[in-house]
N, C-alpha and C positions, 0 to 999 in steps of 0.2 A: 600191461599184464592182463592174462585172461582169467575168466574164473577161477576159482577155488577147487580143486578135486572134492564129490563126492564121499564121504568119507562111511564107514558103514552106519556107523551111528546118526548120521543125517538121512539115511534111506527109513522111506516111511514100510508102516507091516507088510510084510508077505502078503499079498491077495491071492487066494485061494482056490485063481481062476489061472489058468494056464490056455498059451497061447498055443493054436493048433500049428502055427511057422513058429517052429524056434529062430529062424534068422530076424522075420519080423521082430520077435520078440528081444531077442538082443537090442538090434539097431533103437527100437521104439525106451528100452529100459538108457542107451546111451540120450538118446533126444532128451530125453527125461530127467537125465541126474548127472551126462556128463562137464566136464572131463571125470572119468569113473575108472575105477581098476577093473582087470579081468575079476577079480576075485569077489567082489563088489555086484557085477552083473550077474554072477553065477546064482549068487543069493538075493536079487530082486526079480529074477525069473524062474529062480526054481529050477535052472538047470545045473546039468554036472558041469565040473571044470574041463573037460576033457570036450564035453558036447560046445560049452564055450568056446574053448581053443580053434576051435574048427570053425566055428562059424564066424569069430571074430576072423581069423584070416582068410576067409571071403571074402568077408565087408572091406577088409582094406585093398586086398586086391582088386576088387569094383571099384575102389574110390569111393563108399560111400561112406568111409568112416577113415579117423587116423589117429596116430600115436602122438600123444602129447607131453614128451618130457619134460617141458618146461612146468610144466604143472602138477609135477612128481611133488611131495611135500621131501622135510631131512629123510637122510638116508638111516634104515634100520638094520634089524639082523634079520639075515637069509638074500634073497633074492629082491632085486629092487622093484617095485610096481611101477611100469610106463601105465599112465591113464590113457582110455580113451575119447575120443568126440568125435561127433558127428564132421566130417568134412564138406566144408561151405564153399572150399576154392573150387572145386574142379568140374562135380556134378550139378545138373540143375535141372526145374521141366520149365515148360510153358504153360502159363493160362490164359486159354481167353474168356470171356464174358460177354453174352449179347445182351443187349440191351434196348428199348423202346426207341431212344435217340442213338444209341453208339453203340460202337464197338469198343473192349479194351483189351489191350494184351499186353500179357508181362513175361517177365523172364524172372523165376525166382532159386532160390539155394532150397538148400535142404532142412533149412532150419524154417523156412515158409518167411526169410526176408525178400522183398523185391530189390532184384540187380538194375531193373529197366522195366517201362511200362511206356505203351504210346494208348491215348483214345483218340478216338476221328470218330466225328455224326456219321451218320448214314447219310451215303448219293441215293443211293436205291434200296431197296430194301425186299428186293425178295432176296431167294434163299442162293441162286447161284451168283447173284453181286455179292451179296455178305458174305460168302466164303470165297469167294476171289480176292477180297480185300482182307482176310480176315490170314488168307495162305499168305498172300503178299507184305505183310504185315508183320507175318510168322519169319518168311527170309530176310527182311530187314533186321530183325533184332539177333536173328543166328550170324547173320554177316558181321554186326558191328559186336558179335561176344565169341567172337572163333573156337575162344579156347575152354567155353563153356560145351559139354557132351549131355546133350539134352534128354532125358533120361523116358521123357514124354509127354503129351501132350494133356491137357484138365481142359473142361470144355464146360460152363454152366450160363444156364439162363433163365429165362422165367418159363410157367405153362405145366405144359405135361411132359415131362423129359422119361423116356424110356431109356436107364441107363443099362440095360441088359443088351441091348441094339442099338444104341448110339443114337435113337430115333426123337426128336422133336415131333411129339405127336401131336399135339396142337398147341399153337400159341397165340390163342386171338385176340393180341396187341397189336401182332406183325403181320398177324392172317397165316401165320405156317400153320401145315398139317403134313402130316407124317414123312417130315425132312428129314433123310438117313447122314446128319451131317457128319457123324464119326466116322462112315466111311469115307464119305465124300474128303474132310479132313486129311483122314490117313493115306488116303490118294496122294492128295496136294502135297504133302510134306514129307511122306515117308517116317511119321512116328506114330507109334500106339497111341491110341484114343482115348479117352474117357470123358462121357460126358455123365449131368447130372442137371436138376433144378437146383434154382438156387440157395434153399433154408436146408438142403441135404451138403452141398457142394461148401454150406459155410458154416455148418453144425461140425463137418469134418475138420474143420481149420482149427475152432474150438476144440478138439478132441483131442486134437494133435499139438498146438500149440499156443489155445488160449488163456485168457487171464484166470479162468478156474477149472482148468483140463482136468485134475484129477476130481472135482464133486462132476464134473458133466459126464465123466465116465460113468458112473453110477446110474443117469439118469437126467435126460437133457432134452428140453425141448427149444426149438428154435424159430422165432418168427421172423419174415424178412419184409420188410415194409421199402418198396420199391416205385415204379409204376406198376408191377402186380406185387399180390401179397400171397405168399404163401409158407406153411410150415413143416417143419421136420422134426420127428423125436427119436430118440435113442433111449437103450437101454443095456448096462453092463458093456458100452462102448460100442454094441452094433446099431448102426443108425435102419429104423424099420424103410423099406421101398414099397411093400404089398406087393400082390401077385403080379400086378400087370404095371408095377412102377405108377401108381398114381396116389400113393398118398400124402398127403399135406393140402390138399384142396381145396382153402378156405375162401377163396376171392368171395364164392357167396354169402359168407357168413353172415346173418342177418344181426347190426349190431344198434342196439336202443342207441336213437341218437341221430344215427347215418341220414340223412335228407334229398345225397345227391341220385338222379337216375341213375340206373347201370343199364348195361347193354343187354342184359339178359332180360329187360323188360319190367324188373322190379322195382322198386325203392327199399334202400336201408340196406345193400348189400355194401359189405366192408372194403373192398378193394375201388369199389366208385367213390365210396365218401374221402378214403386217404389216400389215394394214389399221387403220386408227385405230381403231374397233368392237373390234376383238379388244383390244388394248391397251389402250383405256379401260377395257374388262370386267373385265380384268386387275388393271385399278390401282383401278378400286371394290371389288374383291371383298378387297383386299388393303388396303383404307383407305388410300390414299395421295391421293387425291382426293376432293373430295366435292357432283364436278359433271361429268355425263360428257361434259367435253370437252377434247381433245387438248391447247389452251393450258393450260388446268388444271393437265393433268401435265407440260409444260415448265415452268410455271411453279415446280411442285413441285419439280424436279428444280434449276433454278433458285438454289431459296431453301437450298437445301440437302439437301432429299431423298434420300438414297442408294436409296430403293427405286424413286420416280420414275426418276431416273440412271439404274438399271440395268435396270431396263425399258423405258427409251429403246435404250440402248446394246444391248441384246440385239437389238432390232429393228433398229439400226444395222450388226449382224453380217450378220442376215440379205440385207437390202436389201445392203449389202456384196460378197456371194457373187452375187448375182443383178447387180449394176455390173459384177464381175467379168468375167461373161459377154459382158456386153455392150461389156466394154472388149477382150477379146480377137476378139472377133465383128466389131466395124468399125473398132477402131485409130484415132479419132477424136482429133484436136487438143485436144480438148474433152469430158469428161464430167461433165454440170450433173445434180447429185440433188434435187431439191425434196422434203426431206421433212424433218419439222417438229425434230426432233431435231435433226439436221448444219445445219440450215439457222442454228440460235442458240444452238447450245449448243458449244463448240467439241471436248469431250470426247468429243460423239457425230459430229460429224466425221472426229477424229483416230482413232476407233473403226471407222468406216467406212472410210477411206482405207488403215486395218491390217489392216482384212479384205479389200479389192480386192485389195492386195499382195500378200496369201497366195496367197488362189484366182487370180490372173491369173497368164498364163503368158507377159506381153506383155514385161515389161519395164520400163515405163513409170514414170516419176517423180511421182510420185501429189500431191507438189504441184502438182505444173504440170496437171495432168490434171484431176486431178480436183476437181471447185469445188460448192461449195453454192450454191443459185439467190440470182442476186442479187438478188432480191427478200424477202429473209427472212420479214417480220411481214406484207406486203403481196401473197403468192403470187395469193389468189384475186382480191384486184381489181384488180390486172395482168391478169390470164387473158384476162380477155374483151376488157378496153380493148388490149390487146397484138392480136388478132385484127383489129380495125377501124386499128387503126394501120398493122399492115401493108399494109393497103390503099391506106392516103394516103399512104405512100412510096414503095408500087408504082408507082402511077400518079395522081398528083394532081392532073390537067387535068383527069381523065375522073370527077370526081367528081360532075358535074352540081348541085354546091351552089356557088356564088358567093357571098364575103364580101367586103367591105369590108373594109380594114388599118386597124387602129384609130390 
């Protein structure tokens, strides 16, 4: 049996903001409280029932939403309410995610669960092997889900992502500079684009569908602790980009502490001291792993590792001190850290959340604050599928794909 219908008195107050896509605004209020009656969504959007009527028979005609009787409560007087929900069977997008070592791609629903994902390291790694392999990759997963109609494509990675032009404008991990890969992409595949950096691309996942979506709406900042590091914040649900798409640019961040060089020729910059590279190097040279990849050593730490642990938790500190900053700097509802430690180990959480405490001058209740991404085991194939989703909640009339409701 599936959820419980929405009932109006479980819907939380009116927000006083209104959405400029009433269809968004529909679909986004179903993701949110269904199975839900028409009558139900009319009054957590603020729209007429009549503006309802109409757009909910869009959504179902796209398939991006259906009628759930089985989820009707006893029958009353008047007219019976069919609920509705968001539909998982039919529609779906793709994400991928580049990464320093791999590539991953998923195939996910519209509720932001993954149907399928593959990663593969990198052969080569400039920019026309990684999307050769990244298209080829893309028709494998369409092949083996025929009946999934893929609504588009989410595309994030680290660096400077210019998501106004699809443009990788620099990423000097991999050495790209101004990779127009969303075209290139949209070439390969024949589906609409969207790309993004990473703590933008995974602040929207949060938004949409994380463990405290409704405080992040208000006000959300996101750090992503990777092989680069970088941030994103929101406000009242819209996640800021800046004029030329470059904001979140912390790799320099100078943080008390940091020891290791960076390549920009300094010391104490944040993204040298915690990048997963330096800490794998760390845990091979130290034997604690004996494969250099960051699951490796949580896993180590894990199973019981005390040297794993505390070479988690050192990094924990750091990243720590630099959340600090950033919690004192915008005071957000919300501070989501993605990074692989806090994210499943709870020891490097509680280590993180005791280091913000220290360095922040805010005040703030660092439970309530501060949260690991709710995506744990699953960051990077959210990343991208989270990028294309937000677009079909944006606005999902204007998607130019037509589906059938299964």
């Amino acid at each position: 049996m599936g959820r419980p219908t929405t009932r109006r008195g479980d819907l939380p107050p009116i927000d006083a903001r209104r959405s400029r896509d009433s269809a968004g605004a529909v679909l986004r209020a179903v993701l949110d409280h269904g199975p839900i009656a028409r009558s139900s969504v009319a009054r957590v959007t603020r729209l007429s029932a009549a503006s309802v009527t109409g757009v909910v028979s869009s959504l179902l005609d796209r398939g991006l939403m259906c009628e759930v009787p089985e989820a009707a409560g006893p029958p009353g007087i008047g007219r019976p309410h069919v609920p509705l929900d968001i539909q998982v069977e039919g529609a779906a997008v793709i994400g991928v995610h580049i990464a320093v070592p791999r590539i991953t791609v998923s195939l996910l629903d519209l509720r932001g669960r993954i149907i399928a994902q593959v990663q593969e390291p990198h052969g080569r790694t400039d920019p026309a092997s990684v999307i050769a392999t990244v298209a080829a990759r893309i028709a494998t997963l369409r092949r083996r889900h025929p009946r999934r109609r893929v609504l588009g494509l989410g595309l994030a990675t680290g660096g400077w992502v210019d998501s106004l032009t699809g443009t990788i404008v620099e990423h000097p991990a991999l050495d790209w500079r101004d990779v127009r890969i969303g075209a290139a992409l949209a070439e390969a595949t024949g589906l609409p684009v969207r790309t993004d950096n990473n703590s933008r691309a995974l602040l929207r996942a949060e938004l949409l569908f994380g463990a405290v979506a409704g405080r992040a709406r208000e006000s959300a900042v996101h750090l992503f602790v990777g092989n680069v590091v970088d941030v994103a914040f929101a406000t009242g649900g819209a996640i800021h980009q800046g004029p030329r798409s470059a904001s979140g640019a912390v790799a320099h961040l100078p943080v008390e502490g940091c020891r290791e060089a960076c390549s920009c020729g300094r010391v104490g910059c944040l993204q040298a001291a915690v990048s997963e590279r330096v800490l794998v190097r760390r845990a091979m040279t130290a034997g604690l792993i004996d494969r250099p990849e960051i699951p490796a050593l949580v896993k180590a730490a894990a199973d019981g590792s005390a040297g794993a642990l505390e070479l988690l938790r050192d990094r924990a500190r750091l990243v720590g001190r630099a959340a600090a900053l950033l919690l004192d700097l915008f005071d957000p509802e919300v501070l989501v850290v993605a990074e692989a430690g806090a994210n499943q180990l709870p020891e490097c959480l509680a280590t993180l959340r005791a280091e913000v405490a220290a360095w922040s001058s805010a005040g703030a209740e660092m439970e309530r604050v501060v949260h690991p991404s709710s995506f744990p085991g699953t960051v990077l194939a959210v990343a991208g599928g989270a990028v294309a989703l937000d677009q079909v909640y944006a606005s999902p009339l204007d998607l130019g794909v037509r589906l059938r409701a299964s």
